[in-house]
C-alpha positions in Angstrom: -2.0 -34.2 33.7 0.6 -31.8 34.4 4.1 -31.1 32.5 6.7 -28.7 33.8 9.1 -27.4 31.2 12.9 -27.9 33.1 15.2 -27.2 29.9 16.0 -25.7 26.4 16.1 -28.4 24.3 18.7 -25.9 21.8 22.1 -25.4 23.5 22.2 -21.7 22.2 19.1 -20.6 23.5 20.3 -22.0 27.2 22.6 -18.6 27.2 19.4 -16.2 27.0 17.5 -17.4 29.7 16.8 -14.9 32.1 18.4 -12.1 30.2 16.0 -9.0 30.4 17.3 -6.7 28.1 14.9 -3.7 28.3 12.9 -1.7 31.1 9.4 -0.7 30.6 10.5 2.9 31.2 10.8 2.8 27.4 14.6 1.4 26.5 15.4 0.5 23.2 17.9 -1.9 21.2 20.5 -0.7 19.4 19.6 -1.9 16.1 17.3 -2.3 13.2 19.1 -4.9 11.7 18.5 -8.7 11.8 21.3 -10.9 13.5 22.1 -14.4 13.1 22.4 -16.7 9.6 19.2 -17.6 7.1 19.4 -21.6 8.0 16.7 -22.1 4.9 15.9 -21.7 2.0 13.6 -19.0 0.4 10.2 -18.6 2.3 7.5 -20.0 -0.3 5.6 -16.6 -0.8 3.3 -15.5 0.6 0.2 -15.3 -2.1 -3.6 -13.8 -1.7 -4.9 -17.1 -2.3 -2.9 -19.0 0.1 -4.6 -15.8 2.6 -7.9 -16.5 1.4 -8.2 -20.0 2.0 -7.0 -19.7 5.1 -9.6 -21.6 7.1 -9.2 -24.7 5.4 -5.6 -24.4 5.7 -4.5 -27.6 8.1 -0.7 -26.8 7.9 0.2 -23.0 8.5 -1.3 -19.9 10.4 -1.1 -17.1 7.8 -3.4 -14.8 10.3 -3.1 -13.4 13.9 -6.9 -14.9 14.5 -6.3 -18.0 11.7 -8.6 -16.2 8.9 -9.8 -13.6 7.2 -13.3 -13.9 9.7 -11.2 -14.6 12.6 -12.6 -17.9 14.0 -9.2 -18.5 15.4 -10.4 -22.3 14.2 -7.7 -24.6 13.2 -9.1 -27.5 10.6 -7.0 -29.9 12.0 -7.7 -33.0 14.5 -4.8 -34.7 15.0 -4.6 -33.3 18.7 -8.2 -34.3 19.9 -10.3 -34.5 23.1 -9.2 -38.8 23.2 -5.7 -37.6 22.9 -4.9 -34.3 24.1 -3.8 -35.9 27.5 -0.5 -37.0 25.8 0.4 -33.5 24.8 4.1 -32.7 25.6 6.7 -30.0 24.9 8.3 -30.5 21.5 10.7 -27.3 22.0 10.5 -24.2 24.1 12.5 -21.1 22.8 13.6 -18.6 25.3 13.7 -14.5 24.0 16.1 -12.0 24.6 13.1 -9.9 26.0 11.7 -10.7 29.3 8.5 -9.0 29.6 4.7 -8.8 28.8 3.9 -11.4 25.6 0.6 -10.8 23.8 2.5 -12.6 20.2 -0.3 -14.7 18.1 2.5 -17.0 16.0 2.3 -17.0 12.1 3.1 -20.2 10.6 4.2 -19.9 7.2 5.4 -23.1 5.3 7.5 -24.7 8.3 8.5 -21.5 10.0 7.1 -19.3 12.8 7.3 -15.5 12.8 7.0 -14.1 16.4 6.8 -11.4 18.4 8.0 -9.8 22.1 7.6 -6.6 23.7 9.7 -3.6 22.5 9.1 -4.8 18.7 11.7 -7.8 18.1 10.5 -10.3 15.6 11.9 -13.8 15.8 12.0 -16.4 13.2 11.9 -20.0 14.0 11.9 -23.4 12.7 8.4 -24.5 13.6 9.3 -28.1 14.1 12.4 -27.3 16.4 12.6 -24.0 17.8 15.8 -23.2 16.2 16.2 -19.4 15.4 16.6 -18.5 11.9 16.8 -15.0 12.5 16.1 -11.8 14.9 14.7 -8.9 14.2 15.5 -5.6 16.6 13.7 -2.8 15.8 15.5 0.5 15.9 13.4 2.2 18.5 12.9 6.4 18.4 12.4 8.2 21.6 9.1 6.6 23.1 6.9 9.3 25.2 3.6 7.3 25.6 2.2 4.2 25.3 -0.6 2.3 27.3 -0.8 -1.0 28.9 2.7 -2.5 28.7 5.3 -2.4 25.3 3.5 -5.6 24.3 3.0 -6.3 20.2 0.7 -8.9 19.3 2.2 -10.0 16.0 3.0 -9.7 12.5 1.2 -10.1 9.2 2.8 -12.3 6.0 2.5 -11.4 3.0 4.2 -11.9 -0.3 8.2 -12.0 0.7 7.6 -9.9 3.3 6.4 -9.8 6.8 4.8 -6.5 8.4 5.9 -5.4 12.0 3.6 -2.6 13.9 6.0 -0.6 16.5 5.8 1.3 19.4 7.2 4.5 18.5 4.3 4.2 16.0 6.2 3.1 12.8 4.7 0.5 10.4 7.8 -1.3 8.8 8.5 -4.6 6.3 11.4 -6.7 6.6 12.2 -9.5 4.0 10.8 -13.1 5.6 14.0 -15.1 5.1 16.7 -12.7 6.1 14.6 -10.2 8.3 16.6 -6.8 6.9 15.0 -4.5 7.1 13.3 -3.2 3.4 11.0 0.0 4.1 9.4 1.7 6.9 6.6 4.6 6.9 5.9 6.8 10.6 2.2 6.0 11.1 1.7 9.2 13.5 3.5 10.9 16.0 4.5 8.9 19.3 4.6 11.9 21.3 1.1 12.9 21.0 0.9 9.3 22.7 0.1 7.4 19.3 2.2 3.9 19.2 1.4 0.6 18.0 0.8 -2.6 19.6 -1.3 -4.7 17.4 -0.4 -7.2 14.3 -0.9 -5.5 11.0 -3.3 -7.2 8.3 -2.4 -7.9 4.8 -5.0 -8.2 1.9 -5.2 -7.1 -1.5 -1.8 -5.2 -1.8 -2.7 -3.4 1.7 -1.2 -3.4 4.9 -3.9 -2.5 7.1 -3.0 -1.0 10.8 -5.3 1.1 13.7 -3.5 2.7 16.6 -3.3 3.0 20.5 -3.6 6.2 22.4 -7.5 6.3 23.6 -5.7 7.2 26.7 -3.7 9.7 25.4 -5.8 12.8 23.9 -5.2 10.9 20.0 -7.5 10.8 17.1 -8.2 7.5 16.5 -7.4 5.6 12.8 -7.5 2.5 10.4 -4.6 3.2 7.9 -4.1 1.1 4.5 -0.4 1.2 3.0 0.7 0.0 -0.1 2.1 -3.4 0.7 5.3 -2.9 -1.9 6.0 1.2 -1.6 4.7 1.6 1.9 2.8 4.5 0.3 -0.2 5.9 2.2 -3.4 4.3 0.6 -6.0 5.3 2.7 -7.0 6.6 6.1 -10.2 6.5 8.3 -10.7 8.3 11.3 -13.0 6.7 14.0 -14.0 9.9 15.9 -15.6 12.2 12.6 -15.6 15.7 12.4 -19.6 15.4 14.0 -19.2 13.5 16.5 -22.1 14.5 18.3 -24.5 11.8 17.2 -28.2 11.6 18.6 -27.9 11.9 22.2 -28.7 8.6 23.1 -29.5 7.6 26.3 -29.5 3.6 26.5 -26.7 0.9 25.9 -26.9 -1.9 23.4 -28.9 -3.7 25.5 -31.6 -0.8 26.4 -30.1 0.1 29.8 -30.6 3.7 31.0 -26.9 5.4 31.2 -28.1 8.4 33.3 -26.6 11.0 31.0 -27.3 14.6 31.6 -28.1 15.8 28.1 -29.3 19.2 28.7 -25.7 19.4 30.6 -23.7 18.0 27.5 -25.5 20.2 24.7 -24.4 23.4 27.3 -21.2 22.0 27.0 -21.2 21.3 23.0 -22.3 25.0 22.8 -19.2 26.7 25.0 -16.4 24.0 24.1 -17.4 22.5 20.3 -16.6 19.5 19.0 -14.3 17.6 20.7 -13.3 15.1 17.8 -9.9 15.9 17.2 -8.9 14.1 21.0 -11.5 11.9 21.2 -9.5 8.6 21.3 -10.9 5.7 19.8 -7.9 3.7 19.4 -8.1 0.7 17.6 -6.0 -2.4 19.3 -6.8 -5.3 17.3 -7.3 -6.2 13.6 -9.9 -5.8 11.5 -12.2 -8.9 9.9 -12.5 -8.8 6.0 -15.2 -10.0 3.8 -13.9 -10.7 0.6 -17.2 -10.8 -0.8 -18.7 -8.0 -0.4 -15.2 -6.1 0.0 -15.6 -4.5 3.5 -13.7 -5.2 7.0 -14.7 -5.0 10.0 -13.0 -3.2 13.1 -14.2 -2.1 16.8 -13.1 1.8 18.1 -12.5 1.7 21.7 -13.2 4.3 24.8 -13.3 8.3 24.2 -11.2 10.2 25.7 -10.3 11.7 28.6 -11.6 7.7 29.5 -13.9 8.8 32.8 -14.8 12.4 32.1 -17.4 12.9 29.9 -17.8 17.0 30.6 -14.9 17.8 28.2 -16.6 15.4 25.3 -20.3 16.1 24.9 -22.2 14.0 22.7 -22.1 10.4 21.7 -18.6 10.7 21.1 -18.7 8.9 17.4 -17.5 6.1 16.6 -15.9 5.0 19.6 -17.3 2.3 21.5 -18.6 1.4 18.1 -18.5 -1.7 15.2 -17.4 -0.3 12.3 -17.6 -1.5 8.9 -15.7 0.6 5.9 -14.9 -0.3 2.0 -11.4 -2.2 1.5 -10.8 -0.5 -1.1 -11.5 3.8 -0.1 -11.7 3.6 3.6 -14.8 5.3 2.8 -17.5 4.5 6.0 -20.2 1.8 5.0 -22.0 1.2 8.5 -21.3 1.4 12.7 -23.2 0.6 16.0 -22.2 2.4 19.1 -22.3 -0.1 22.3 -21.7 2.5 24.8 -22.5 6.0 24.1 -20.3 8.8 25.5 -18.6 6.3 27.7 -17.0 6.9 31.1 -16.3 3.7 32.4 -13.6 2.8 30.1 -15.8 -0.3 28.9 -14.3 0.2 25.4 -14.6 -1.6 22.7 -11.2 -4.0 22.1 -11.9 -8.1 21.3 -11.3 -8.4 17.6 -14.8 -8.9 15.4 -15.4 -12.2 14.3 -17.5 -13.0 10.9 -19.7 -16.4 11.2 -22.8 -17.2 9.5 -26.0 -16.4 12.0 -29.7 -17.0 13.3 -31.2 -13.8 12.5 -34.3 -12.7 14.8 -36.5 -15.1 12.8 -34.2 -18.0 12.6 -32.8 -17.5 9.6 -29.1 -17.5 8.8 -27.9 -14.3 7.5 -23.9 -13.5 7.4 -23.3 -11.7 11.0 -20.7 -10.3 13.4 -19.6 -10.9 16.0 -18.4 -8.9 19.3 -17.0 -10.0 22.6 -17.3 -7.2 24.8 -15.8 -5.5 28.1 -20.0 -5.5 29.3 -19.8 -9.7 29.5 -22.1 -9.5 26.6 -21.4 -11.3 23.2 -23.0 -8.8 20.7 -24.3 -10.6 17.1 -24.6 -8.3 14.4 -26.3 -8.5 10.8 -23.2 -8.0 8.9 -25.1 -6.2 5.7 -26.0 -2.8 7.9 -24.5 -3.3 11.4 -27.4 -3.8 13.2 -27.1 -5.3 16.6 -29.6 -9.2 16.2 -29.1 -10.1 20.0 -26.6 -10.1 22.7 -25.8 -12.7 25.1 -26.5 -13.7 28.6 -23.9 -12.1 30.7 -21.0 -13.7 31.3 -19.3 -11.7 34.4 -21.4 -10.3 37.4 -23.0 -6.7 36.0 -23.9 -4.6 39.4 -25.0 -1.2 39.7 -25.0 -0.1 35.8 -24.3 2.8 35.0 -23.9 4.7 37.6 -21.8 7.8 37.0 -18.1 8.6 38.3 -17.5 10.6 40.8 -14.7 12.2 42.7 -15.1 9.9 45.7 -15.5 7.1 43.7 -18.5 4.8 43.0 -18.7 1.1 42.7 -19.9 -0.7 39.6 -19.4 -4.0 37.6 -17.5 -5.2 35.2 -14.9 -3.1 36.1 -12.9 -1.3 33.2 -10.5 -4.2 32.7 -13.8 -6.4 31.9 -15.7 -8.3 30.2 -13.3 -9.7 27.8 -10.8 -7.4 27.2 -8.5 -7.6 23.9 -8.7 -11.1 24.3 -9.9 -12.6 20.8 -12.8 -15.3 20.5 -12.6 -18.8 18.9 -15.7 -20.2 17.3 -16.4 -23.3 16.6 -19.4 -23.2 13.6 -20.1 -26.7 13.8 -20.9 -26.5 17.4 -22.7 -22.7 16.6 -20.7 -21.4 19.9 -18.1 -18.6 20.4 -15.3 -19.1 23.2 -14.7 -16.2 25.3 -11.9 -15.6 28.6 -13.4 -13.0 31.1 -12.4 -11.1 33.8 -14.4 -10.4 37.3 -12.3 -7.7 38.8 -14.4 -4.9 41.0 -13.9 -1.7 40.7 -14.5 2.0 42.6 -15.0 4.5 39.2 -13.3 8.2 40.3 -13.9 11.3 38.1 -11.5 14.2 38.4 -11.9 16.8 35.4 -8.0 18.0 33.8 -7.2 20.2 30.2 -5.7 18.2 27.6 -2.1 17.9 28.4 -0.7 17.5 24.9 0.1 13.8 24.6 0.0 12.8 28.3 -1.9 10.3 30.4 -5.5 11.7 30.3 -7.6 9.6 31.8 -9.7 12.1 33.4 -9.9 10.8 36.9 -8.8 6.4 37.9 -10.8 3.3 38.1 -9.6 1.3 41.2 -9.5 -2.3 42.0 -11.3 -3.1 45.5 -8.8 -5.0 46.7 -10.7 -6.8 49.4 -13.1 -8.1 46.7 -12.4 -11.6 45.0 -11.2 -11.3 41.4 -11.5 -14.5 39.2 -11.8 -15.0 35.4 -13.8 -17.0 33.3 -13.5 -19.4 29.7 -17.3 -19.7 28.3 -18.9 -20.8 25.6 -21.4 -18.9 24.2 -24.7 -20.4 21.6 -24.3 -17.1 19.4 -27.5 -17.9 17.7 -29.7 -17.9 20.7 -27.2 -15.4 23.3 -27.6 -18.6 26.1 -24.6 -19.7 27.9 -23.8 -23.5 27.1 -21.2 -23.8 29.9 -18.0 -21.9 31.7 -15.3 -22.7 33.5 -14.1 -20.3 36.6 -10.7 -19.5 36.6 -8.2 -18.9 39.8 -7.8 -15.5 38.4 -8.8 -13.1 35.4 -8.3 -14.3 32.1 -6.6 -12.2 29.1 -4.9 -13.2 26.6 -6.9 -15.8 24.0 -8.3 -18.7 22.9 -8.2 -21.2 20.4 -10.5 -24.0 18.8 -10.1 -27.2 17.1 -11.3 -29.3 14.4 -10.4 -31.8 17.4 -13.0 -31.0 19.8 -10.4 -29.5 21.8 -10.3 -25.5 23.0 -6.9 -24.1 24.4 -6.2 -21.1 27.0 -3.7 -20.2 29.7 -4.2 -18.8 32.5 -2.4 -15.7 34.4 -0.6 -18.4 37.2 1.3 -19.9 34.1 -1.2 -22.8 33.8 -1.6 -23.7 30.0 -5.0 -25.7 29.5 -7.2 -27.8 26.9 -11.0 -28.2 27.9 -13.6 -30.2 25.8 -15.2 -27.4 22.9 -19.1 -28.8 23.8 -18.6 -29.6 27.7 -16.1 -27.7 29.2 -14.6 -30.5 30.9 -10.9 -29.7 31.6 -8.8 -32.3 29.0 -4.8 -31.3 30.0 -3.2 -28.6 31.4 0.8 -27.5 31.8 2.4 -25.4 34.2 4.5 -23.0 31.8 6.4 -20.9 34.6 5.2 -17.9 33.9 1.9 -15.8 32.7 -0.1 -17.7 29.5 -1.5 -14.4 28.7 -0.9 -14.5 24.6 -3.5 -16.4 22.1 -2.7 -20.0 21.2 -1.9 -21.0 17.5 -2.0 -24.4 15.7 0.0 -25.7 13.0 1.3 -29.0 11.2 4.8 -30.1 10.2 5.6 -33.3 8.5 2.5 -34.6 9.1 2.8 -33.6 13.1 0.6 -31.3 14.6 1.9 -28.6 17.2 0.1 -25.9 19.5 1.9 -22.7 20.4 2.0 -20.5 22.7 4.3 -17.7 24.4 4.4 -17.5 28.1 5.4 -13.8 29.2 3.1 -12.8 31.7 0.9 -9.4 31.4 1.6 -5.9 32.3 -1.9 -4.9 32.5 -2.5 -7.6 35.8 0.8 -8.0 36.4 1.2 -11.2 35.9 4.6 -13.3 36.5 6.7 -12.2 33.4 8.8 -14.4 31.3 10.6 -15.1 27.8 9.5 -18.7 26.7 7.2 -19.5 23.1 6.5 -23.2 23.7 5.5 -25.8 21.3 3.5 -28.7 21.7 2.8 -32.1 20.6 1.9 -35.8 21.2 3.9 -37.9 23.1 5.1 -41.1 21.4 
């Protein structure tokens, strides 16, 4: 069954369509204020408990992945497999910003806080699209930043909601008027640090990584106090010996064909390389309330393809890393990739979820989606990698090294599943991953450190006379087997989202928003959304009525169509 969305059901937005305000060049809004009247009444705040009990929560989405574990499960099955063919538009709200959209919604109590490129927040009525307010950030000068202006969201908390930006600033605004109350400089955006991911709030903390593996930075999980915006806390994901043990096999015991006596030669005339080693960290962290740790993944070293600047293992990038809420100080890691230089890096947001360990029995565990095709299951208490999956993408010629002609090898540095979060679905014991099949030549060209710049240390190239297509598949994380997958038309990045339905929700690149059955696959609904469905999908309830959400901005990364429309779903009458 397919929709197409023809109008704006609220007159006022009808004016914004089409309006681009911005250029990717790194233009900025004029102001830091909010516009436009409070329409309701106070936000009900915001508490820890209402975070905590998140997953069983069938009316709001208080998280970027729906919990504290990240499931990205909504409890609710109103919207089922039966029924999902009589989803509709309920309202479609059209942004000021036309560009890349990566927002995961956060439903709070009837109203939506969202997100566009260049840092705007938008506050909505849930059940009608109707703006409440409009956040516009006051952007500094912006120098760097990878992978498109996107932000991915915003964290409640209290009677505030948190906003990472991308000149590298971590600020609060009040949820019902969206003035602005505080704001703290994470780092320095012109060392190439900015920020692109959805702050998490727990505790009294506002928890935040950074971008700028491509950039030369030193890679970080901060925690800020969520009333002063005073610095709590910060851990570093490259350490100060970041040399580690010299391995030479993957996760999954693969030889990487490093040349060790080269690297310790290298170690012994350059040093350490740690303080512009990368390891950005693009998406939030899980937290275990019990046992008071979270959960985060450190992406690629840097320069990204040329490892004879970086000798070592390059610690912790490429690595799960577990730390103590409360100190930052380091509890456990495991390094995927070891001194990478295929940009394979480390990105899909952990997920925690109850596992099969090696003899069968269930033991708390993490999970990792990863740029390989793999699905990596960890034993939460020390790390330890239990099993990883069947691949899900085509794997050729791994790992053979860069070099300046350019060698060919699969997945290609875009993936795997790239930032794109999972979905599980516990009852069913699988985890729901989108893919990407995109080919790649691997080109090495050794540069200095140019101070904040673009370092990538050579270019990864798509072959364009190979076929690229994506994948959505489900994954039985308690045995590593494939259950089933879907191919896709083309690459897939963005999200996914389960149901207490029976239902699992993605779009596609080609604007194609679609609902598949969670144990078969079987396509359910889809909806032609008019541009790139490249963001994660969100749930909630109103009145009794359940809605899916999702923006539709397109991607810089694959360039897919841009646009300006969050979209809302329900059933047809």
């Amino acid at each position: 069954m397919r929709h197409s969305a023809t109008r704006n059901p609220h007159p006022l937005l009808a004016s914004l369509c089409g309006v681009a305000l911005m250029a990717l060049a790194g233009g900025t809004v004029s102001s830091g204020e909010a516009q436009g009247q409070t329409l309701y009444g106070d936000m009900n705040i915001v508490t820890q408990d209402m975070l905590n009990r998140a997953g069983g929560d069938a009316n709001n989405f208080l998280h970027t992945n729906g919990n504290y574990a990240q499931t990205r499960f909504y409890p609710a099955s109103q919207i089922n497999a039966d029924n999902v063919k009589s989803l509709r538009p309920a309202w479609i709200f059209q942004t000021e910003v036309v560009e890349s959209m990566e927002t995961s919604p956060l439903v709070v109590n009837g109203i939506m806080y969202a997100t566009t490129s260049f840092s705007h927040v938008y506050a909505l009525n849930a059940a009608t699209g109707e703006e409440i307010w409009h956040y516009k950030h006051n952007m500094g000068p912006i120098t760097t930043y990878c992978c498109g202006p996107n932000n991915r969201g915003v964290a409640a908390y209290g009677d505030k909601v948190y906003l990472g930006t991308l000149d590298a600033k971590l600020v609060a605004l009040d949820a019902k008027t969206g003035k602005l109350i505080w704001e703290q400089q994470i780092a320095d955006p012109a060392l190439g640090y900015s920020e692109t991911m959805a702050p998490t709030a727990v505790n009294g903390k506002i928890l935040i990584g950074t971008n700028g593996g491509e950039y030369g930075v030193r890679g970080f999980v901060k925690a800020y106090d969520s009333e002063t915006g005073e610095l709590l806390w910060t851990f570093h994901t490259t350490r100060e010996n970041s040399v580690g043990v010299w391995a030479t096999h993957d996760a999954t015991g693969r030889d990487m064909l490093r040349d060790i006596a080269a690297e310790k030669a290298a170690l012994a005339k350059l040093g350490d390389p740690y303080k512009t080693l990368g390891g950005g960290v693009w998406q939030n962290p899980a937290v275990d309330l019990e046992t008071n740790r979270i959960y985060f993944v450190a992406g690629n070293p840097s320069p990204d393809l040329d490892g004879s600047l970086r000798p070592g293992d390059n610690l912790y990038t490429n690595s799960l890393i577990s730390v103590d809420l409360d100190t930052g100080n380091y509890v456990c890691h495991f390094q995927y990739i070891a001194h990478d230089v295929w940009d394979l890096d480390a990105v899909s947001p952990p997920v925690l979820v109850d596992v099969a360990d090696k003899n069968g029995n269930m033991i708390p565990g993490v999970l990792h989606a990863g740029k390989t095709g793999h699905i990596y299951v960890h034993d939460r208490r020390d790390c330890s990698l239990i099993r990883f999956s069947e691949a899900m993408v085509p794997q050729e010629n791994m790992w053979v090294l860069p070099t300046k002609e350019g060698e060919r090898m699969l997945p290609g540095a875009n993936g795997g599943v790239e930032w794109s979060p999972l979905a599980v679905d516990a009852d069913l014991g699988l985890a729901y991953a989108i893919n990407l099949h995109q080919p790649m030549t691997y080109h090495v060209e050794s540069t200095p450190y140019p101070g904040g710049k673009l370092w990538l240390g050579g270019a990864f190239k798509v072959i364009a006379s190979e076929e690229q297509w994506g994948n959505v598949t489900a994954v039985d994380y308690n045995t590593g087997e494939i259950q089933w997958k879907v191919k896709t038309q083309q690459p897939m990045i963005g999200g996914i989202l389960a149901t207490a339905g029976g239902v699992v929700f993605t779009g596609e690149g080609n604007g194609l928003f679609k609902a598949y059955d969670s144990a078969t696959g079987n396509l359910l609904w889809e909806f032609q959304a008019g541009a790139g469905v490249n963001a994660p999908p969100v749930s909630y309830t109103v009145d009794g009525k359940q809605y899916i959400a999702v923006a539709a901005g397109g991607n810089v990364q694959l360039n897919y169509k841009r646009g300006n429309n969050i979209i809302a779903f329900t059933l047809g009458d």
